[in-house]
N, C-alpha and C positions, 0 to 999 in steps of 0.2 A: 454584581462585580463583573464588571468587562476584563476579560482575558485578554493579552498579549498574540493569541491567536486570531480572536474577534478582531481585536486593531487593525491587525493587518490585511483580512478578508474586507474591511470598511475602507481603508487605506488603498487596497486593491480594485475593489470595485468602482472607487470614484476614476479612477484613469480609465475608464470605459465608456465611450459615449457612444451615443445612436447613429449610427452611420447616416448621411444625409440621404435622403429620396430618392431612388436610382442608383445608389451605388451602394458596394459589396464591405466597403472600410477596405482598410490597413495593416490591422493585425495580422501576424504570422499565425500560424495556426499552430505551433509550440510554443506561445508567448507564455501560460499558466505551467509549470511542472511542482509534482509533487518532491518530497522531501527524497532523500536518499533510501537507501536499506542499509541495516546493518543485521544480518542473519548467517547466524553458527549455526551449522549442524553436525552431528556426531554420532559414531559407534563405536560402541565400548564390545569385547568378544572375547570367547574361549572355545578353544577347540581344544577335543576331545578325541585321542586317535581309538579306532575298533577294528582291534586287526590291522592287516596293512593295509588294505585296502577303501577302509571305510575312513569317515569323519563326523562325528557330532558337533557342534556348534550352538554357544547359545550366545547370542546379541541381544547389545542394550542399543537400542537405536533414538538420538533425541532429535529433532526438531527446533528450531530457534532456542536453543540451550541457553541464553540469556535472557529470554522472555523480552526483548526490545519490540515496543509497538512498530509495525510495520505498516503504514498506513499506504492508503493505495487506488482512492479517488481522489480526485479534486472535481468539485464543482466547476464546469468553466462554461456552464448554458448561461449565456448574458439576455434574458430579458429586459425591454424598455417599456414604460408605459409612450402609448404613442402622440399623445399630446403634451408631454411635460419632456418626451427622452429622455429621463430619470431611470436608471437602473433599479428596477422593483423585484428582482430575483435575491433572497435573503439568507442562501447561503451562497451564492457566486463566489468562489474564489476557495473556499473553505473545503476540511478534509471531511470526506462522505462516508469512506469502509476503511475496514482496516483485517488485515490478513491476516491466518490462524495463529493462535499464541502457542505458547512452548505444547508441543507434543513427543510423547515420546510412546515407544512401543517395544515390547519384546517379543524376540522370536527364539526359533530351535529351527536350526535345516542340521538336514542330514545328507551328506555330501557320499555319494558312489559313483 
């Protein structure tokens, strides 16, 4: 089954051709950008007075609280084979990593 993502890494890569013999090509060098972000973060907290002078604190701290993939390579090394200038590089165009998913961590400070 070909993905909708596959298509367009296929669809992408054919608009790439081998720059002719001596020269550099055309391309901008921001012509590939990855997808957007969409990342929440958040703390949840309670403070605690001790005395007057002191404070306890316990936080809930999350990380990407909606768990949204955050992807964060793209492939954009265009290899050619050099007798056909056929793009032979088979993920070109396509997402490579992707950034840590929902984390979340708890602390305790104590505030003087």
């Amino acid at each position: 089954m070909v993905t909708s993502a596959q298509k367009a890494a296929a669809e992408a890569s054919s608009v790439f051709l081998m720059p002719a013999i001596g020269s550099v090509g055309n391309a901008a060098r921001t012509v590939l950008r990855g997808p957007g972000t969409n990342n929440w973060d958040t703390a949840i907290y309670k403070q605690f007075p001790i005395g007057d002078r002191f404070r306890l604190q316990f936080r809930w701290e999350l990380y990407n609280i909606f768990n949204h993939t955050q992807f964060t390579s793209v492939d954009t090394t265009a290899r050619y084979n050099p007798t056909t200038g056929a793009q032979i590089n088979p993920t070109f165009g396509q997402l490579t990593a992707a950034a840590n998913p929902r984390i979340m961590q708890f602390a305790l400070r104590f505030y003087f």
